[in-house]
C-alpha positions in Angstrom: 142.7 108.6 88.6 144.2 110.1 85.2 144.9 108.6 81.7 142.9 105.7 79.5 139.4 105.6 78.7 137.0 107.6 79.4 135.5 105.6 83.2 131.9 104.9 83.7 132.0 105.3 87.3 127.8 107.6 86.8 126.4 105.0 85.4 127.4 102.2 88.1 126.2 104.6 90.5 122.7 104.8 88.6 122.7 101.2 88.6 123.0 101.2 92.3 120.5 103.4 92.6 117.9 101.6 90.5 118.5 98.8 93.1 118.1 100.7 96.0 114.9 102.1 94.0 113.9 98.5 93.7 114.4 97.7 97.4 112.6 100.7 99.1 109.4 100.0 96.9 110.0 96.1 98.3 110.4 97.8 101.7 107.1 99.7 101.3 104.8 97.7 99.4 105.3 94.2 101.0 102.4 95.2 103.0 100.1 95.5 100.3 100.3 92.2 100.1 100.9 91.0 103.8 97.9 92.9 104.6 95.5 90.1 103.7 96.9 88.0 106.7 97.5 91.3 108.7 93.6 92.0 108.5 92.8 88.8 110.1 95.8 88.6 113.0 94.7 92.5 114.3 91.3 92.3 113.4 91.0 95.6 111.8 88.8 96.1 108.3 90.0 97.5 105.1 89.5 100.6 105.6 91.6 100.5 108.8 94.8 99.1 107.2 93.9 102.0 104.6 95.4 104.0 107.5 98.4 101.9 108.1 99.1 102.5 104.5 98.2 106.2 104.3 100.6 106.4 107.4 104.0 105.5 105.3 102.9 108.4 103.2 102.4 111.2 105.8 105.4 110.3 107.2 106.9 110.2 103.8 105.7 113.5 102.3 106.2 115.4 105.6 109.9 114.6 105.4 110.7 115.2 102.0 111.6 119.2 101.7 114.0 118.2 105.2 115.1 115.0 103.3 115.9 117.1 100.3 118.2 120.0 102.7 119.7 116.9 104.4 121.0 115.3 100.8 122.2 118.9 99.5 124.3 119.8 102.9 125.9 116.6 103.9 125.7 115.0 100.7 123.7 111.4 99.3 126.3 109.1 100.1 126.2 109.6 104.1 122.2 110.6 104.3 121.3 107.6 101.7 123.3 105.4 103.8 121.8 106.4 107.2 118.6 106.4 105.7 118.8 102.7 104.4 119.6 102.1 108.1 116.6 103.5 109.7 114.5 102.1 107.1 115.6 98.9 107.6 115.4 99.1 111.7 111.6 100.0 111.3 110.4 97.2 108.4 111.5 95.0 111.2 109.7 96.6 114.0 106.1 96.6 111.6 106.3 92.6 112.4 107.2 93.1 116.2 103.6 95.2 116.6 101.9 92.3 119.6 98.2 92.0 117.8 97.0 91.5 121.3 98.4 95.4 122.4 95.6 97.6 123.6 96.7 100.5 120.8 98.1 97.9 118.5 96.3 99.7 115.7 97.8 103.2 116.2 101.6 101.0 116.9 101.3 99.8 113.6 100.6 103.4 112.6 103.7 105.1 113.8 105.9 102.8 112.8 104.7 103.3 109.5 105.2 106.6 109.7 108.8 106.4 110.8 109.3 103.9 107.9 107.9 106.8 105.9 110.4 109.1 107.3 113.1 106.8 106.5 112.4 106.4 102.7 111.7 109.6 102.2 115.3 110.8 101.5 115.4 107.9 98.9 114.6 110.3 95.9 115.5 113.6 96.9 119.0 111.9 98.1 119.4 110.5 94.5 118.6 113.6 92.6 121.1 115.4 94.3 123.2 113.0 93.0 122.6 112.9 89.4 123.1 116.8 89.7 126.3 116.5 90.2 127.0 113.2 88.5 125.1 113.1 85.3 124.9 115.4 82.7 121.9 116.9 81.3 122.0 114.8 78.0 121.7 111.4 79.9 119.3 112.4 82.9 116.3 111.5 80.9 117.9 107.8 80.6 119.3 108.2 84.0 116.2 109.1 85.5 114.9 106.1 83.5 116.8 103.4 85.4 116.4 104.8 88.5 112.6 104.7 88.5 112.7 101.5 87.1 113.6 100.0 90.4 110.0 101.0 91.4 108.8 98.6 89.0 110.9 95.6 89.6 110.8 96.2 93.4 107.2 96.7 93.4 106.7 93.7 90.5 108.5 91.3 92.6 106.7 92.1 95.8 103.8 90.2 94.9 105.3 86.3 94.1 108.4 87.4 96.6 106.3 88.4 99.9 103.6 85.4 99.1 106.6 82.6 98.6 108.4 84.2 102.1 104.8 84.4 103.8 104.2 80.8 103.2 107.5 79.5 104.0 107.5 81.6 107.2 104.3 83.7 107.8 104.2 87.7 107.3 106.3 88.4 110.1 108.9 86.8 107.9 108.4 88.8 105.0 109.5 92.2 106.9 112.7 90.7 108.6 113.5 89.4 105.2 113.4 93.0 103.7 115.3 94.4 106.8 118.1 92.6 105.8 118.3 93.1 102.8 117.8 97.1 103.1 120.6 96.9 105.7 122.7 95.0 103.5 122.4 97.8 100.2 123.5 100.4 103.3 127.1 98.8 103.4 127.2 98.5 99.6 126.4 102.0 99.0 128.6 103.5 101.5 131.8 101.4 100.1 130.8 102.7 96.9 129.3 106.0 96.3 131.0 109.1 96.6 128.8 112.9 97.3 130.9 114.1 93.7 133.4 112.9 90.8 136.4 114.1 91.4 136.3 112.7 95.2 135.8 108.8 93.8 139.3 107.5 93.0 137.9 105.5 90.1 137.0 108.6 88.2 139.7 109.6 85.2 139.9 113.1 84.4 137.9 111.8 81.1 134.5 111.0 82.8 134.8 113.9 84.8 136.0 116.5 82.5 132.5 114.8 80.6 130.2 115.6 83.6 131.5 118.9 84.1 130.9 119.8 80.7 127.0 118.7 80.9 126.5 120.5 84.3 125.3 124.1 83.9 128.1 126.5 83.0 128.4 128.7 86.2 129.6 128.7 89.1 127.5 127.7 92.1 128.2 127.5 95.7 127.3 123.9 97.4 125.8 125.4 100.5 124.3 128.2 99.1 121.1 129.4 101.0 117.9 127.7 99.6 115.8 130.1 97.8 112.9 130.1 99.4 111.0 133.0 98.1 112.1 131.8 94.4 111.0 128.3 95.2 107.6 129.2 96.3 106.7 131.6 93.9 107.7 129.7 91.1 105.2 128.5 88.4 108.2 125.3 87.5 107.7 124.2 91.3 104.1 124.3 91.9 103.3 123.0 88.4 105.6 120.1 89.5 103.9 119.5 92.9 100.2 119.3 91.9 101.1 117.0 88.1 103.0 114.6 90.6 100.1 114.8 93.2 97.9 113.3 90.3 100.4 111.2 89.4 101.1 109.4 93.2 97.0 109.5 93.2 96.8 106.9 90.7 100.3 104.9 91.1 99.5 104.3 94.7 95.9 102.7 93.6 98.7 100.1 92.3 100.8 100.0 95.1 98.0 99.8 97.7 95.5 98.3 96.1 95.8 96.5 92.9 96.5 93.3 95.1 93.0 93.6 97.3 91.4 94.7 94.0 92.4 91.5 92.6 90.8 89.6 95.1 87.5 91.3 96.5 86.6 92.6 92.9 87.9 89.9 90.6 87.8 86.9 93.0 91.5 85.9 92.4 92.9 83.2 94.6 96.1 84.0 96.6 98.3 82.7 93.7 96.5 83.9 90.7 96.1 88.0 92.2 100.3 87.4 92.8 100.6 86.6 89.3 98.1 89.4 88.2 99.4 91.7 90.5 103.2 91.8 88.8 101.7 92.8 85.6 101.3 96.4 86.2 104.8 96.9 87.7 106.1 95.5 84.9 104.7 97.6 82.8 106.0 100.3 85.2 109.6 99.1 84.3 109.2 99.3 80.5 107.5 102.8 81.0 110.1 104.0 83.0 113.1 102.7 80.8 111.3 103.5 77.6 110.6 106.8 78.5 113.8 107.9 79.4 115.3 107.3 76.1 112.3 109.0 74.6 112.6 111.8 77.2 116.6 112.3 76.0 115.5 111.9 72.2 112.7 114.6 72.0 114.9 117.1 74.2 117.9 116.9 71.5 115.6 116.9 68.6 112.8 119.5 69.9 114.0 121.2 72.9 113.6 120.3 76.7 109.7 121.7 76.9 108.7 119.0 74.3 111.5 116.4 75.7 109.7 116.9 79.2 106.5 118.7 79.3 105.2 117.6 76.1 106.0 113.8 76.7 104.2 114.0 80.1 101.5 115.4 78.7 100.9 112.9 76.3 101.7 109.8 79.3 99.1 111.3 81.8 96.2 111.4 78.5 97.3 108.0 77.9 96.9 106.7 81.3 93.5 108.5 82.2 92.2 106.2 78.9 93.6 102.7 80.1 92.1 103.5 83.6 88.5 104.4 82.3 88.6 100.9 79.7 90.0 98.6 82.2 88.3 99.3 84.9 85.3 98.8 82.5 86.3 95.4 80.9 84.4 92.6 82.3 87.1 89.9 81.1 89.7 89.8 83.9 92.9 89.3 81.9 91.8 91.9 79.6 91.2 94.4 82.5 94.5 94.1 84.0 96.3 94.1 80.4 94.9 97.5 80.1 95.2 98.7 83.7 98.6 97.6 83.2 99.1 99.5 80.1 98.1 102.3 82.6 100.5 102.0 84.8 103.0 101.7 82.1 102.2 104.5 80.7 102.3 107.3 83.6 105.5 106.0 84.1 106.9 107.5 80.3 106.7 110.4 82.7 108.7 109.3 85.5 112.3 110.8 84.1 110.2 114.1 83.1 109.7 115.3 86.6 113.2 113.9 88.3 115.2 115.6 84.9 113.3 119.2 85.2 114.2 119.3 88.8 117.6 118.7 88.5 117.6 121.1 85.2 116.0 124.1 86.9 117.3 124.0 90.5 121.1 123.1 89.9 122.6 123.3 93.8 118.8 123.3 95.3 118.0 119.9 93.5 117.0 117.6 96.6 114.7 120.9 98.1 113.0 121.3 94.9 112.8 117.5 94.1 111.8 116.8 97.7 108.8 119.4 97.8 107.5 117.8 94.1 108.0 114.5 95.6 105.9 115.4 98.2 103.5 116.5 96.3 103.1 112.7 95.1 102.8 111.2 98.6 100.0 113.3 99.7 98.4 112.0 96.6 99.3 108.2 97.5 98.1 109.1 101.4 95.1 110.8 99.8 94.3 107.7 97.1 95.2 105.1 100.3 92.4 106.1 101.8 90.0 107.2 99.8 89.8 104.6 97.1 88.7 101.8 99.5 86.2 104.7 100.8 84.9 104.9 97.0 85.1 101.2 96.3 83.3 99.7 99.1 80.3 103.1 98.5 80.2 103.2 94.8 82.2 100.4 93.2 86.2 99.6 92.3 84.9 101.3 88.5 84.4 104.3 90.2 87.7 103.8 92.3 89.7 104.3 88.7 86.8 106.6 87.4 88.1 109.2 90.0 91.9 108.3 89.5 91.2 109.2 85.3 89.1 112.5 86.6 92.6 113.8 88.5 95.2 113.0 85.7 93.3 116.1 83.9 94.7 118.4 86.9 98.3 116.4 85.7 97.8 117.6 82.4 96.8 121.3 83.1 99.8 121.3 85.7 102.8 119.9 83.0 101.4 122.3 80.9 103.0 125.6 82.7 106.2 123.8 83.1 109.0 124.5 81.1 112.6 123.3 81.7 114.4 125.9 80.8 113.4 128.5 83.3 115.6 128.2 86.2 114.9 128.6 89.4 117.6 131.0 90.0 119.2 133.4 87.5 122.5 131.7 86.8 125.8 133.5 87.9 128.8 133.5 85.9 131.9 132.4 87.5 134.4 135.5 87.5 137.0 135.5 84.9 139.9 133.2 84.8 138.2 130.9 87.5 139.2 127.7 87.1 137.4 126.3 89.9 134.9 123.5 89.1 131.4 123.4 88.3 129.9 121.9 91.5 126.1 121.4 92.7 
């Protein structure tokens, strides 16, 4: 497509994105709140469905570095779609688990950890993509929306699974999301395309404007993956252990915040739905907010202070909401402030998906996927544990522990800086004129 305006083909492509965002976090944290009524059907305790949930995550965070090689070789548009596929296949089969089974408990577990497999391209799929869609200028904001569909799936979860539960029991609820993950599949496929120049709704403007942002050499998109470099490098492991600290305390929302609601705050089924958005909504704002801020602080300061420094300052933030709110004997005021926490580790959400894509250029889903798993063994870790350290010491000392990690968050974003790549960068020879890819 040639001539006209400039298209805007990236940014429906983020926008899809952001919904798909939204749906996998629907996918995977509908039994957060289906759990109440799951307890009672299997008769397991909370500390048993702790390892339902922790089982998402292992099969999550095991997958991600394979996730991540998957997106980079045959590209986000087929991988995302087969992965919306699978996902959707085994949110159904989490309601198909007979309660009356002899191993009904370690069922349940497997399929979770198959779900787990299945999301775990999500991410690593989508950062693949904004390397070679989005230039650096807008990942910040890029990064923004897409993260934001963690927020709105995970804020509507609450009112959406209750609503579906009692209109048709928690079975319901996962057949419900089945659909609809199998549903975004088609859409994406039909719409997404693995680069710009292979979409027939690009113009030359739009992608003569992404080429221009992508980093100036030439790269070749199956280039062996770096291991060695990747392992060794401060950028990567600095990464992995800030974004364990940060899926350590998100996944106390995402797992917990619900049954905190109602064993710690004695909330009534409707009144814990309604409390239990808060916090997801304030994941939304963070998210949005801080990738513009992300963007603004890297053009005016540089990409350490646009990242690094920005994270920094979200992960102090959020350690202080945890330690008052968990402290505030008022419930609305306790979950205004734990929501502000939630909101505010999420001004760092852009930071980590923008610095992968800036240092790892063709590597992108690897290096995103090993950072990402760094976050799920954190929410597998926090799945388990917190119910551990609320039922033996209190839900205080549940967020007391959370605060106590973000200082490893801090000391870990500290070492990172954006503008050491993970490769040295190789010219393209002289008078190439083939494309920038990724």
């Amino acid at each position: 497509m040639t001539g006209g305006a400039r298209s805007r083909v990236r940014l429906g492509l983020v926008f899809l994105l952001f919904l798909i965002s939204a749906i996998a976090f629907l996918d995977r944290t509908n039994i957060s709140v289906a759990g109440v009524e799951m307890r009672k059907e299997y008769g397991i305790d909370q500390v048993h469905l702790g390892w339902v949930f922790s089982a998402f995550l292992i099969g999550y965070a095991l997958f991600q570095v394979p996730a991540g090689w998957l997106a980079a070789r045959y590209g986000p548009r087929k991988v995302l779609t087969g992965a919306l596929v699978w996902w959707g296949a085994f949110s159904a089969l989490t309601a198909l688990v007979p309660p009356q089974a002899r191993n009904a408990l370690w069922m349940l577990f497997f399929v979770r950890v198959a779900l787990g497999i299945g999301e775990s391209v999500v991410y690593p799929s989508g950062n693949q993509l904004i390397s070679r869609w989005i230039p650096a200028q807008e990942r910040g904001k890029a990064n923004g929306w897409i993260f934001a569909g963690v927020g709105v799936g995970s804020g509507i979860t609450p009112p959406l699974i209750t609503a579906i539960m009692k209109w048709g029991g928690w079975r319901a609820s996962f057949y419900v999301c089945a659909a609809v993950g199998l549903v975004a599949a088609v859409i994406w496929y039909l719409a997404a395309r693995d680069r710009p120049r292979d979409h027939p709704l690009v113009n030359d403007g739009e992608a003569g404007h992404i080429e221009a942002g992508l980093p100036p050499y030439r790269v070749l998109s199956h280039a062996p993956v770096p291991w060695r470099a990747l392992f060794t490098s401060r950028n990567v492991w600095g990464l992995f252990l800030s974004y364990f600290a940060f899926g350590y305390v998100v996944w106390i929302f995402f797992s917990w915040f619900f049954t905190y609601l109602v064993d710690a705050r004695h909330l009534d089924l409707k009144k814990s739905a309604f409390y239990a958005m808060l916090p997801f909504l304030c994941m939304t704002a963070g998210c949005l907010a801080g990738g513009v801020i992300n963007d603004r602080l890297a053009k005016r300061f540089g990409l350490y202070w646009g990242r690094s420094g920005l994270a920094i300052v979200s992960f102090l933030l959020t350690g202080i909401f945890l330690i008052l709110g968990s402290m505030a004997d008022n419930t609305l005021v306790a979950v205004i402030i734990l929501a502000g926490g939630a909101g505010a580790i999420y001004l760092s959400q852009s930071s980590f998906w923008s610095v992968t894509a800036d240092i790892a250029g063709p590597h992108t889903g690897v290096v995103s996927g090993f950072m990402n798993m760094g976050c799920q063994i954190g929410g597998a870790l926090t799945s388990s544990l917190t119910p551990w350290i609320a039922l033996k010491f209190g839900w205080m000392a549940a967020f007391f522990v959370g605060a106590a990690i973000i200082l490893l968050g801090i000391a870990a974003w500290a070492v990172v800086d954006p503008t050491r790549l993970l490769e040295p960068a190789k010219p393209s020879p002289p008078g190439s004129t083939e494309p920038v890819t990724a």
